[in-house]
C-alpha positions in Angstrom: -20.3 -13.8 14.1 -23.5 -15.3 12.8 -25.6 -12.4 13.6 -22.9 -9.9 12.3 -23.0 -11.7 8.8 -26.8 -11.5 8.9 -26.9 -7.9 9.7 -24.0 -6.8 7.8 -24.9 -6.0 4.1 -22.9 -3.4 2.8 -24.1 -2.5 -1.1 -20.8 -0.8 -1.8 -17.4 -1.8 -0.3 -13.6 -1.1 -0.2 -12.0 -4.1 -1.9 -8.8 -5.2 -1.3 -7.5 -7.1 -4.5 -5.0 -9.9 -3.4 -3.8 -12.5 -6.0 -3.4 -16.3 -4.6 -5.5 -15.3 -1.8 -9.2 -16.3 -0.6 -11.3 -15.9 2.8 -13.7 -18.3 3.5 -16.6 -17.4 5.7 -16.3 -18.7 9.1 -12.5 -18.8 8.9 -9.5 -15.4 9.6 -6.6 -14.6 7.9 -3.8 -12.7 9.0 -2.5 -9.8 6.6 0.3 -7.2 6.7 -0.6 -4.0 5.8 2.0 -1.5 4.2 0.9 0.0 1.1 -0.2 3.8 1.6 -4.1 3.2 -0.3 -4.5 0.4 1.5 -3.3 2.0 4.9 -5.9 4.5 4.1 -8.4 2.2 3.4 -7.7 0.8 6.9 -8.0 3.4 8.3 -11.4 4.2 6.9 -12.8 1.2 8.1 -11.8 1.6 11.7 -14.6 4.5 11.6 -17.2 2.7 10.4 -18.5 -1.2 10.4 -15.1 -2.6 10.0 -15.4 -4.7 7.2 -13.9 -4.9 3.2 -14.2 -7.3 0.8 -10.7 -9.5 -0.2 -11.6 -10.2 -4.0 -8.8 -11.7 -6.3 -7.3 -9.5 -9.1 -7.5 -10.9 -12.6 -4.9 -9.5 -15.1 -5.1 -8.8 -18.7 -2.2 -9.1 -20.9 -1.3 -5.7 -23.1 0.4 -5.8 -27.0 3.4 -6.4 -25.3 2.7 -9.3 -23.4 2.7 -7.7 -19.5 0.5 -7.5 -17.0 -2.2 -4.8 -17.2 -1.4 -2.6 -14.6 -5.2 -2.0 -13.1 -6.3 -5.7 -13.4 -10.0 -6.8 -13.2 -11.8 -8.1 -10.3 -12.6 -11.9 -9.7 -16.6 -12.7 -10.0 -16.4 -13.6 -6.2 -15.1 -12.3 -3.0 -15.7 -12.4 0.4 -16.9 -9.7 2.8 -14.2 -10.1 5.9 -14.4 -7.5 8.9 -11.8 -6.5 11.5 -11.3 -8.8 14.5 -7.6 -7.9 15.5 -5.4 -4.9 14.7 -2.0 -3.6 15.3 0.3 -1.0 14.3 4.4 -1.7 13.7 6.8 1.0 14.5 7.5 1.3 11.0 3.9 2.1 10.2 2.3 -1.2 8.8 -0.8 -2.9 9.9 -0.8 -6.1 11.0 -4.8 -7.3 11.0 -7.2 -10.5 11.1 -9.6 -10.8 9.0 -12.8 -12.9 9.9 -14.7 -14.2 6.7 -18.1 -13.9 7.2 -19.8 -14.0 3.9 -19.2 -14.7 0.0 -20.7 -11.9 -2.2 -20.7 -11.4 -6.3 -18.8 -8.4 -7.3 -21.8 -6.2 -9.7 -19.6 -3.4 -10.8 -16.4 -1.2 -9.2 -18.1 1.8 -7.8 -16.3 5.1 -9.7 -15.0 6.9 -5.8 -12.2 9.2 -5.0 -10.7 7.1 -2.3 -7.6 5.8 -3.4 -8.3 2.3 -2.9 -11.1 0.4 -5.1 -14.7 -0.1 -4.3 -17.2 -1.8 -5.4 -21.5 -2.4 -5.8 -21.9 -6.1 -4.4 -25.0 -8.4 -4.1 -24.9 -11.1 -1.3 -28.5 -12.8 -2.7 -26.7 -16.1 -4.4 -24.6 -16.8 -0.3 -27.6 -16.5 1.9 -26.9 -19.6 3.1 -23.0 -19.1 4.3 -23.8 -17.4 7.4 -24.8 -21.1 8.5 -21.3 -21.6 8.5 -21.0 -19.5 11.4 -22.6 -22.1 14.2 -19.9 -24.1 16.1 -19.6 -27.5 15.7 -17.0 -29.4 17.0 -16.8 -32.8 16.3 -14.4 -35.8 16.7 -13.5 -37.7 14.0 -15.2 -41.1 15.7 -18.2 -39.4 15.8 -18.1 -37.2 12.4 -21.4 -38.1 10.4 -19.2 -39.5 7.1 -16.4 -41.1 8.4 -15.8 -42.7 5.3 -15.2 -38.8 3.4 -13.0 -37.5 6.5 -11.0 -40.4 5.9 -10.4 -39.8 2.2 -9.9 -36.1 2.8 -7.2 -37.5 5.6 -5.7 -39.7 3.4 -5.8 -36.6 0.5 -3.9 -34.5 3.3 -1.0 -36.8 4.3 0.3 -37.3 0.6 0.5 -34.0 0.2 1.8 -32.9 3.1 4.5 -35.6 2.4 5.3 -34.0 -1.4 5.7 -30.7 0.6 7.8 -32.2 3.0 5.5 -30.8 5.7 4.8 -31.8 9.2 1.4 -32.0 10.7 0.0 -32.9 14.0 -2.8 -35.1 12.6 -4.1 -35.6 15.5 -4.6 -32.4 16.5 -7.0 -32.1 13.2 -9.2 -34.6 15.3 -10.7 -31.5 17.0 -11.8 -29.5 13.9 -15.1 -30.5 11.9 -14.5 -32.0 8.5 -16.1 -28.9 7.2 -13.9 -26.0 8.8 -10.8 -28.5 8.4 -11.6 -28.1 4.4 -12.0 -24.8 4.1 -9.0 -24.0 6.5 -7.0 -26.3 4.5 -8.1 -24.8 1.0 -6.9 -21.3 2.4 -3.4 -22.4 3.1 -2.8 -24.8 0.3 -0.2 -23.8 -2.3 -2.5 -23.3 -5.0 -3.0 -21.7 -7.7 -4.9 -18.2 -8.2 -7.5 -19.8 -10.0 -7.5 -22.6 -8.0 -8.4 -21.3 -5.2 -11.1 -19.2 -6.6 -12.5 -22.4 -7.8 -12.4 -23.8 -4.2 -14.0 -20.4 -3.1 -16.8 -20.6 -5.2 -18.0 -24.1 -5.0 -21.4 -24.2 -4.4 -21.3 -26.5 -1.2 -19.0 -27.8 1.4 -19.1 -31.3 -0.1 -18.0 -29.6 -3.3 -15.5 -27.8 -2.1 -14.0 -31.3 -0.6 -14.0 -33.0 -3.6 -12.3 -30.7 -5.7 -9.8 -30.2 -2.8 -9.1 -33.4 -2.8 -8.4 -33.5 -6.6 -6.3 -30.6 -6.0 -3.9 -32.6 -3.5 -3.9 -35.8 -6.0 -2.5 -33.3 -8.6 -0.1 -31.3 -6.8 0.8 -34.4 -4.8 2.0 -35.7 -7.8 3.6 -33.0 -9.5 5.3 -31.6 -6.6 9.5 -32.5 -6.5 10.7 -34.9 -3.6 12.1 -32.4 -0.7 16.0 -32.9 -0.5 16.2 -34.8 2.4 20.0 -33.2 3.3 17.6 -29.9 3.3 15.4 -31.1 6.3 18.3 -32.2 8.5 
């Protein structure tokens, strides 16, 4: 995957806009496929390198107070290419996404497909195909124990204001790093949340505003209804 980020480039690519939704490089995300552009647009990239870029949408609000009904694109995406594919008897897609690097969007690319495109630059995430070497560490041996620790301690309240159940120590097996950025994917955020945790500028950034994030939502979040988990 390393040497695909490096080589892959792409100056124009099919975007898929997807609100509360971010890929992270180094990480996959399952999708389900089903409207007809973006069918298409699947199956355009099953001829060629494989790869789009998942961008957020950002809406504009007309006279009337509604949603504009082509909304912007977010400042930055990720470039994600095909690792798994399937096709339902009803005619959806069912894919993976691997991230495998962050670009900037430039400008939307005026095409005839009916999906989007757009002109991206990947110069400001040279650096993110470095996320892409393997290291798998155990937390008595993780360099700052003293961080995993606090992002442990940031995950367990707010798994608890979910009412969620988590095999923490299974997490023992994922570096801090990966655990983070798999953890800001999933993460009941908000849209711009998450884009903020996709474009922090480091992996130590990224933690500490995660981390924040779990502190707020922790304490927003209502109780579950215990009667409901019975």
């Amino acid at each position: 995957m390393k040497s695909m980020a490096r080589r892959l480039s792409p100056e124009q690519i099919p975007v898929f806009p997807l609100g509360g939704t971010v890929l992270l490089p180094g990480c996959e995300l399952p999708l389900n496929i089903f409207e007809p552009r973006y069918l298409n647009m699947i199956d355009d990239m099953l001829k060629g390198d494989r790869v789009i870029g998942l961008i957020q949408p950002q809406y504009a609000l007309d006279g009337a107070g509604a949603k504009t009904a082509r909304p912007d694109l977010a400042r930055i995406g990720t470039l994600g290419r095909l690792r798994q594919f399937s096709e339902t008897d009803d005619g959806r897609y069912l894919i993976s996404l691997a991230g495998l690097k962050r670009f900037t969007f430039i400008d939307e690319a005026d095409v005839t497909t009916p999906y989007r495109q757009a002109q991206v630059s990947y110069d400001a995430f040279s650096a993110d195909i470095d996320v892409h070497d393997k290291r798998i560490m155990p937390t008595s041996l993780e360099d700052n124990a003293a961080e995993r620790a606090r992002l442990t301690a940031g995950m367990k309240s707010f798994a608890r204001s979910l009412g969620v159940d988590v095999d923490w120590g299974g997490l023992n097996a994922i570096s801090m790093d990966r655990l983070v950025d798999q953890t800001a994917m999933i993460s009941p955020f908000s849209a711009q949340d998450k884009q903020s945790l996709l474009e922090a500028s480091s992996h130590a950034e990224r933690r500490s505003l995660l981390i924040g994030l779990m502190k707020i939502y922790s304490q927003q979040a209502t109780p579950p209804d215990k009667s409901d988990m019975q």
